[in-house]
N, C-alpha and C positions, 0 to 999 in steps of 0.2 A: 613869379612871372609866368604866363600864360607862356605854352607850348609854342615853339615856331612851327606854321604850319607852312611847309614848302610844295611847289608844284615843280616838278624836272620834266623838261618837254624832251624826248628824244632816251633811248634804252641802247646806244650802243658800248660807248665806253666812256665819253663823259660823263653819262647820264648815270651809270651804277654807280662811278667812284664819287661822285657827289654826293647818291644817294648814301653812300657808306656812310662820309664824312658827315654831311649832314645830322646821320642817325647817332654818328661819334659826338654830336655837338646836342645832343638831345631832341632834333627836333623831330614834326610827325613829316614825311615824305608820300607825295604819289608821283609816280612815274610815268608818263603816257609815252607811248609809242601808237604814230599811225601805220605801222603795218600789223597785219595779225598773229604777227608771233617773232622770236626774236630771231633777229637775220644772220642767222651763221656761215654764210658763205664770204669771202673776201680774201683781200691778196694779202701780202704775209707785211708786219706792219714791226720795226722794229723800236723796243722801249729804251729809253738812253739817257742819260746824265740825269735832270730831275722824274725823268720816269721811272728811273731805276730806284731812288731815294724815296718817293712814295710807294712805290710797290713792295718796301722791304719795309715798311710801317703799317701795312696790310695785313694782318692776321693768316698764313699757311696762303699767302699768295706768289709768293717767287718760288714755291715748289710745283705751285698748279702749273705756274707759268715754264720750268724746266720739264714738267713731265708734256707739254703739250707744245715743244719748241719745234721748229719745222726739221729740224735734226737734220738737217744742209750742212758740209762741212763748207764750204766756201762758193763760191763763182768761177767760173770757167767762162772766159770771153774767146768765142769761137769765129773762125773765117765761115766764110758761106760752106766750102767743104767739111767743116764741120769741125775741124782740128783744133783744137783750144791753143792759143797767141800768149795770152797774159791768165795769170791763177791769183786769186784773192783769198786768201782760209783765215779765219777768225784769229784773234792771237791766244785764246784760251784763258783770260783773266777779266772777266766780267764786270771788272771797275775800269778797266782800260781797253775799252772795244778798237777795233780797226773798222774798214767800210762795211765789216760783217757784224753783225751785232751778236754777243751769246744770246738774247733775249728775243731772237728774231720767230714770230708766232702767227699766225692766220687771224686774221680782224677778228672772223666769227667764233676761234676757236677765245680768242682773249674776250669777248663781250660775253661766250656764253661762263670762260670762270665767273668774271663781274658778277652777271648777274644771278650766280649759283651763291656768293657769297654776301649777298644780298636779299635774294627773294625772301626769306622764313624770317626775314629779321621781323618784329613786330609794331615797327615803327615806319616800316617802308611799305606801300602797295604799288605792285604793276598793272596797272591797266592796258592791255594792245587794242588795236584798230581803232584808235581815239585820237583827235588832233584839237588843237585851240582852233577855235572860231572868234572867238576878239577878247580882247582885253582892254576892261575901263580900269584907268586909276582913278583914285579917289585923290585929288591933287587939293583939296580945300585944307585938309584935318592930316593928311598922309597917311589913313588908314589902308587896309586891308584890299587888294587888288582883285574885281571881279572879274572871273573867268566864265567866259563861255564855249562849248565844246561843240563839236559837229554831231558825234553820235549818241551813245547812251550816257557816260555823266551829268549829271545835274547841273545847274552854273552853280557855284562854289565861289568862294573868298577866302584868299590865299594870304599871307606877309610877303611872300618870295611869290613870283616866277623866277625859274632860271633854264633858259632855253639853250641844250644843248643836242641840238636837231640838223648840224652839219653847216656847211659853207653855203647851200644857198636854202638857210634857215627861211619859212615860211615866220616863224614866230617870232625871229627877231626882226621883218618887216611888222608886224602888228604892234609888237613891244616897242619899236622907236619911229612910228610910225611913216617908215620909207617903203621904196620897192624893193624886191625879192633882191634885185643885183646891183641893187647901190650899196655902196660899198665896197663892192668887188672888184679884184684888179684881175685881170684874165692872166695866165702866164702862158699862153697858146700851146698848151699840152693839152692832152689829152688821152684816157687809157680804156682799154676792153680787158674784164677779166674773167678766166671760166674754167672749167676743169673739164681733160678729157680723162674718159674711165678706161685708159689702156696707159703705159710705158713705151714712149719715144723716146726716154733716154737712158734705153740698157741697164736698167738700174741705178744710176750712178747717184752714189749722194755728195754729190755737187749741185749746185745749179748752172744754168748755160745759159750766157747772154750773148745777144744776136742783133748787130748793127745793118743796115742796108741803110743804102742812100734816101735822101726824103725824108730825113729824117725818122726813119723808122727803125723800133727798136721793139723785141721782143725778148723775154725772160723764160726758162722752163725750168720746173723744180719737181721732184716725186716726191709725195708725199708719204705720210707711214700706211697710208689702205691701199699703194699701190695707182694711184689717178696721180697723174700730170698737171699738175697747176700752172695755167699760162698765164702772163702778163702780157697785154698787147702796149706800148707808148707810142706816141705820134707826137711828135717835139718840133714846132716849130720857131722860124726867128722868131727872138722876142720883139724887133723893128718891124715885123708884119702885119700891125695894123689890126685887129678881132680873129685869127686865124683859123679860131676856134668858134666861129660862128657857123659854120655848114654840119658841123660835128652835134649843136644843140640844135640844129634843126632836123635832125634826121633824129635828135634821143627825141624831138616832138612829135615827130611821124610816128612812135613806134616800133618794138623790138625788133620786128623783122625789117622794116627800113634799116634801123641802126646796124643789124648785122651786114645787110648789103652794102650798108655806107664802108663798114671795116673790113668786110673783103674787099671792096675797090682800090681800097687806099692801100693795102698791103701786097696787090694781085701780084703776084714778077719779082716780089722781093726779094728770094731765094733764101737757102737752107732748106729748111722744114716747115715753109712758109705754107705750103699747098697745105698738108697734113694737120697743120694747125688751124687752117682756114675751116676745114672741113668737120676738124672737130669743135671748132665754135658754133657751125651751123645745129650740133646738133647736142650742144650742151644743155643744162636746164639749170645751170647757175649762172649764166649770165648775167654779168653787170657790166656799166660803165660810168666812167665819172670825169668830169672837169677838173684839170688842176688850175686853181685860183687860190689868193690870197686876201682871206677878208682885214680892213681894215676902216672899221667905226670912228668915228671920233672921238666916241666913248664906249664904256665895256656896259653903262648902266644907266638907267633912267628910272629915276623913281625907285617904285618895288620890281622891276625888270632888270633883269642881268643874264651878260650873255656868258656861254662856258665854252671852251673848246674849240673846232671848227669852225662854229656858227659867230665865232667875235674876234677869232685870227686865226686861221686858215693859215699853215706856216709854209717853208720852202718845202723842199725835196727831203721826206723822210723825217720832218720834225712834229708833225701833225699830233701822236698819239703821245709823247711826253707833253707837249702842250695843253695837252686834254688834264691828262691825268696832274700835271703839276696844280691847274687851275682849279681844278675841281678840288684838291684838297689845300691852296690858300682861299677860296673863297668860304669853304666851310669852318677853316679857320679863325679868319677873321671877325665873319659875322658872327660866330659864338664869343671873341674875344673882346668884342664892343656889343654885349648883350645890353639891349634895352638902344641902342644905339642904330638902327640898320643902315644909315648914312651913310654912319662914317665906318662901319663893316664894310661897304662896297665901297668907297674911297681907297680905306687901306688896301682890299682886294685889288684894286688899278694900279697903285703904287705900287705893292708886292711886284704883281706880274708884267711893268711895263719893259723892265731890263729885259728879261729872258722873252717876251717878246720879239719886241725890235733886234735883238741878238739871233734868234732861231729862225724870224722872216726873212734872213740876207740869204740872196742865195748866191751860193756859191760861183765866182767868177767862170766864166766857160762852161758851168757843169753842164748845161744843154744841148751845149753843141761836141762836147766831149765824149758824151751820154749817148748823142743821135747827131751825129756827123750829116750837114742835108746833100754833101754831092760824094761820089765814088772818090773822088780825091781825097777830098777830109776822111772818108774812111779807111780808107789806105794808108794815111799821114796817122792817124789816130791808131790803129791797129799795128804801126809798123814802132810808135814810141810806148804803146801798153810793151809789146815786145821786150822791146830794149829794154824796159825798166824793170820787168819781170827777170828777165835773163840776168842782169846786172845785181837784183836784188835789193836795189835801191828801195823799194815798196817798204820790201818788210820791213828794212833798217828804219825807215825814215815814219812807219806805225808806231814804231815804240814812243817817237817823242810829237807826230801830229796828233796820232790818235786821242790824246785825249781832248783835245780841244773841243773833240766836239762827242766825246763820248765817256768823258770821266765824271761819275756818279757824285763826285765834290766838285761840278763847275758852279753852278749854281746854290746857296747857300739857302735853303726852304726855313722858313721859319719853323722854331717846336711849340706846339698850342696845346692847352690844357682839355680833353678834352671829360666831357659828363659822363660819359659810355667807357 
């Protein structure tokens, strides 16, 4: 049987554990990425329940992943004076996480293990600054999908596209031939993330998280070089309507709009709000992102399938087990219905629709828990973290919720034969 020759749209973390899988299933892989090199900046993203169970099927990868943890012992939820209210620390057993994860790691620092443990392979090539420009199927015969590209690749024909290029994927508009944001459901958040190159919090390896009314909320963590990693969130109702429309118009204006957009929104908010502001102005990792929930009708069209972000987009903190679980049942599948590609991406839907619709629920309150929007609620909120901290109800009651949504045996991954 001729080689599968796959195309992976997008290099951050669905995109190499595909590649792996892929390459575990014999087939030839190219990876494209449209930016020119791989993006290692990003806020700290935690692996859990089936991310954990693939990652530990990965060849010297839950060591890469421990030696490069953001090495945080827990969260400290602070008043505006600064004094921590409520304490969250890890419970220390890695199959039974609390809201801390052991596995907790920077986007860029987990995309660039992926794709350390991928690049040499001889069956995978990465291409950067390269994006699809369209895609015909051949719907007569169900042959081979032609790909055409914007820069230097040649147009090629592929068995596979598999586009795992984020939530407001370009390529799975081309692939099922919609717009960029059909699909999409808004969850009217929205976040700023950036590193300052100094220490605002004394050392502490803790992180500290910071509510102000308006729903604003911000996170600080040190990292191991010594820079401050900030997480800006802006949460609001979810009864409000596109709330998070002024926030995509200002990422359309332009970096320095979008910073002025996020200083405005945060101006007065107190803490360490000034000091934060001012080291965003003058960060050079700057990023920001929409929190949305994609959700297709289907995962697959033809020879197009979507992986990751770009085909469900999950709640708060499910996003990168999503990836990773996806990306190695679909390399599963389709090597286990070889000569079959059909019903490979069939079974790939059915595999993943439980943990799905299971991991997009988002949690009752979490938003308004998260980012209280008037000085009451966060007073009301700040004053029962309290209590419950003090009481120690938290910790008792992590031994037996914790796993729900953090036990490495919730979800049951199939085991596949593979060629490699």
């Amino acid at each position: 049987m001729p080689q599968l020759k796959v195309l992976i749209v997008g290099a951050s973390i669905a995109g190499p554990t595909a590649a792996y899988w892929f390459a575990k299933a014999g087939a030839n892989i190219t990876v494209i990425e449209r930016f020119p090199k791989l993006r290692t900046n990003g806020q700290n993203v935690d692996i859990r329940t089936a991310g954990v169970t693939v990652m530990r099927k990965m060849l010297g990868m839950e060591a890469a992943v421990r030696a490069k943890t953001t090495h945080m012992d827990g969260i400290n939820f602070v008043r505006e004076n600064g004094r921590p209210f409520a304490t969250i620390k890890a419970t220390g057993n890695p199959d039974q996480q609390s809201l801390v994860s052991e596995y907790e790691i920077y986007r860029g620092d987990l995309a660039q293990i992926l794709f350390d443990m991928t690049k040499d392979n001889d069956n995978i090539t990465y291409v950067f600054d390269e994006q699809v420009a369209s895609i015909q199927q051949n719907t007569q015969d169900e042959g081979p999908v032609t790909v055409e590209f914007v820069n230097a690749l040649p147009t090629s024909d592929y068995d596979l596209v598999v586009a795992c290029d984020g939530a407001t994927s370009r390529t799975r508009a081309l692939g099922l031939g919609c717009g960029v944001r059909e699909h999409i459901k808004p969850m009217n958040c929205w976040a700023a993330y950036f590193s300052m190159q100094k220490d605002i919090v004394d050392g502490s390896t803790m992180g500290h998280a910071y509510s102000a009314p308006g729903g604003r909320f911000f996170g600080l963590g040190l990292d191991p070089s010594g820079a401050t990693r900030v997480a800006l969130m802006a949460v609001n109702p979810r009864d409000d309507g596109d709330a998070s429309l002024p926030f995509r118009e200002a990422v359309k204006r332009g970096d320095d709009s979008l910073r002025q957009f996020v200083a405005q929104h945060y101006k007065g908010a107190g803490w360490k709000t000034d000091e934060v502001l001012e080291g965003m102005m003058e960060a050079d990792d700057f990023y920001s992102s929409e929190f949305v929930q994609v959700k297709p009708p289907t995962l697959s069209k033809g020879r197009f399938v979507l992986v990751g972000d770009a085909g469900y987009a999950g709640s708060f903190g499910t996003g990168t087990t999503l990836a990773m679980a996806g990306a190695y049942v679909l390399a599963g599948e389709v090597g286990r219905h070889k000569g079959n590609l059909e019903a490979g991406l069939k079974a790939y839907e059915v595999q993943m629709r439980p943990m799905i619709d299971d991991l997009q629920k988002i949690p009752p309150f979490f938003p308004a828990l998260l980012a209280p929007q008037t000085a009451w609620g966060v007073w009301l909120r700040n004053t029962i973290f309290a209590f419950i901290a003090w009481t120690r109800i938290l910790e008792f009651a992590q031994r037996f919720f914790a796993g729900s949504f953090a036990s490495a045996d919730k979800y049951k991954l199939p085991e596949y034969e593979w060629v490699a």
